[in-house]
N, C-alpha and C positions, 0 to 999 in steps of 0.2 A: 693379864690372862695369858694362861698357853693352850696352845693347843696340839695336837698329831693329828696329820694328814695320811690318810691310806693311800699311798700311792704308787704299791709296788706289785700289784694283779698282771696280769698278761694281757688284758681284753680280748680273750677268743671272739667274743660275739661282735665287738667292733673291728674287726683286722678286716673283713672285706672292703671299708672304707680308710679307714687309719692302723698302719701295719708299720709306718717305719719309725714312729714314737712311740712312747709308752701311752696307755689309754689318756692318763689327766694332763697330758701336753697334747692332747687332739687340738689343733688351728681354729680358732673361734675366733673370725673376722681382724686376722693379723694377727692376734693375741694367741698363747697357750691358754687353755682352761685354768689350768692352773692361776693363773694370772689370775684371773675376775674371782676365783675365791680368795685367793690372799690381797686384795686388794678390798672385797668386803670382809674380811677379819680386820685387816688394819682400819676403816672406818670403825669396827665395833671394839676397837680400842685392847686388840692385841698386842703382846709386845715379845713372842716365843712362837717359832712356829717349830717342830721338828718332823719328816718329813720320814716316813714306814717306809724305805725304797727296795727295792730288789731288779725286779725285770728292768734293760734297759737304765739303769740309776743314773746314767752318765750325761743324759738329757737333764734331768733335775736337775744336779749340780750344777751343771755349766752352767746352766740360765740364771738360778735362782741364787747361789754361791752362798755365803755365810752369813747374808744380809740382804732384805729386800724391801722399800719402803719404810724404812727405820726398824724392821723388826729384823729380831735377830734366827738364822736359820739354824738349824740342828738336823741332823741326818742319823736314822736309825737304821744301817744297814743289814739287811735280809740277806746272808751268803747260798743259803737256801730256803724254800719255803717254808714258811713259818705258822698258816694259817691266819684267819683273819684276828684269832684269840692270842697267837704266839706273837704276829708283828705287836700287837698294843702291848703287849708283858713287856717288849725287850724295850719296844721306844717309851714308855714310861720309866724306865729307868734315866732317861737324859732329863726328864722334867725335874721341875723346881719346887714348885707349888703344887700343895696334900689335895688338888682336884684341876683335874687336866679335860679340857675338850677333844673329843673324837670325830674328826670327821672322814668321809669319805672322800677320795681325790677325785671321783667322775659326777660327784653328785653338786648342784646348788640351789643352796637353801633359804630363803630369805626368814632371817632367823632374828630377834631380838637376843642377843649374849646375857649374859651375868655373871656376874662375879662372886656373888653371894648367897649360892644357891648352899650348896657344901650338900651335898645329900648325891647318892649314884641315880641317875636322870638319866632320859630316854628322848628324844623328839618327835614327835608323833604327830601328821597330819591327815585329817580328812578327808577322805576322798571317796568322787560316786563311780559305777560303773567298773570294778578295777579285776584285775585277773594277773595283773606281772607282779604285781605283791602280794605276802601273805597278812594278813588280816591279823591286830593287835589288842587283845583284849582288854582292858582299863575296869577295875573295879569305881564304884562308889567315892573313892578316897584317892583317886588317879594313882592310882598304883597299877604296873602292870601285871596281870595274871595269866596269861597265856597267849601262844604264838599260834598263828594256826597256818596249817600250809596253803602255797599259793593257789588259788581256784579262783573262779567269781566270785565277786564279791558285790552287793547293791551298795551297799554304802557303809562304810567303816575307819578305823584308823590303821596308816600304813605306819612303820619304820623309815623316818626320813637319812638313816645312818649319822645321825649327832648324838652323842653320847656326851653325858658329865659324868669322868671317870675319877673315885678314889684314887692318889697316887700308890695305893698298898693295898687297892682291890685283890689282888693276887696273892698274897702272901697268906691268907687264911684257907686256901685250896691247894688240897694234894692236886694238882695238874702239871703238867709239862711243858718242854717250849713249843712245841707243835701241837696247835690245836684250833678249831672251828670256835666261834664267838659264840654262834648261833646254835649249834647243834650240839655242843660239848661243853659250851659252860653256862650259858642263860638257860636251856633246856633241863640241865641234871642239877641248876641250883636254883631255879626263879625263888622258891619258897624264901631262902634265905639273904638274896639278894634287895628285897625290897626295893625294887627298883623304881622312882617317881616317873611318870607319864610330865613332858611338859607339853606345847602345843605352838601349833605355829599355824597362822592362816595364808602365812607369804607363797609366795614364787617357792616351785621346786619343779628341780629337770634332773634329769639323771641320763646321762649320757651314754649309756652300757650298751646302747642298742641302736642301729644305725638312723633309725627313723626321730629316736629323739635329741639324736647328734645333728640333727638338720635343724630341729626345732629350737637348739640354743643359739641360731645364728641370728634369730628373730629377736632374743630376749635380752641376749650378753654384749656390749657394745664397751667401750672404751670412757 
């Protein structure tokens, strides 16, 4: 399996804590972030990571280099912004295999992988009481039908940022290289995207925000 790691954002919201890395090398008890995810991809029998970098890229590299726990690295260099939509267009190009894994570099997700999905997927978990996410709508047929914006929410399914991407998603849409994921291409195509809902009951943290940058220090250990 491969995958793409988004890992070239700025983290405005985490800079009052972690300002002199990039956000998914934030220090989690010794370790980069980064680390504890590619170390649970390699338990789920990864063997391709390529790595969306821009902001800061020189931390990645150096650490991670062209090889890490037997998988092999790949770097999709952002010389300028690209959007969350344009960094997956370009780092799909270094992929191998006709369905690629998307993750986010600040998020972890305790996720079961597959290899044999072959259909454009989603990750989507449960959650009660919520307001920093927006709210994921799931037809009858777990297909997804609508995003709705971030408010309260009592109980619903978030976007845990795992996607199972087509390698040639992109090729059937007039788009460009700079473009939003979420606002400019799941927004103006879901009808035709048919995109599968899958589901996870595991662990999920998402680091973007100082308070729950503390709370991976509880979770992520060595």
């Amino acid at each position: 399996m491969e995958a793409i790691i988004l890992a070239g954002g700025f983290g405005t919201r985490l800079q009052s804590v972690v300002s002199d890395v990039p956000k998914p090398m934030a220090p989690i008890n010794g370790r980069p972030f980064l680390y504890y995810l590619l170390k649970n991809l390699k338990q789920s029998g990864f063997s391709h990571i390529i790595f969306a970098v821009g902001y800061k890229k020189e931390f990645i590299i150096d650490y991670f280099k062209d090889e890490f726990m037997g998988m092999k690295i790949s770097y999709s260099i952002e010389e300028t912004p690209l959007g969350t939509g344009g960094c997956i267009k370009k780092a799909l190009g270094l992929a191998n295999e006709d369905y690629v894994w998307v993750l986010n570099g600040d998020t972890y997700v305790d996720f079961e992988y597959k290899d044999n999905i072959n259909t454009f997927s989603m990750v989507l978990k449960k959650m009660e009481d919520f307001e920093r996410y927006g709210e994921v709508k799931v037809s009858s047929s777990n297909r997804i039908i609508s995003f709705e914006e971030k408010k309260y929410c009592n109980s619903g399914y978030i976007n845990t940022g795992i996607y199972l991407f087509p390698k040639n998603i992109f090729n059937s849409f007039k788009i460009g290289d700079n473009f939003s994921l979420e606002r400019d291409f799941f927004s103006n195509n879901l009808d035709k995207l048919n995109i599968k809902a899958l589901f996870t009951e595991g662990y999920f943290i998402d680091i973007g925000i100082p308070e729950d940058y503390r709370k991976a220090f509880e979770a992520l250990h060595d």
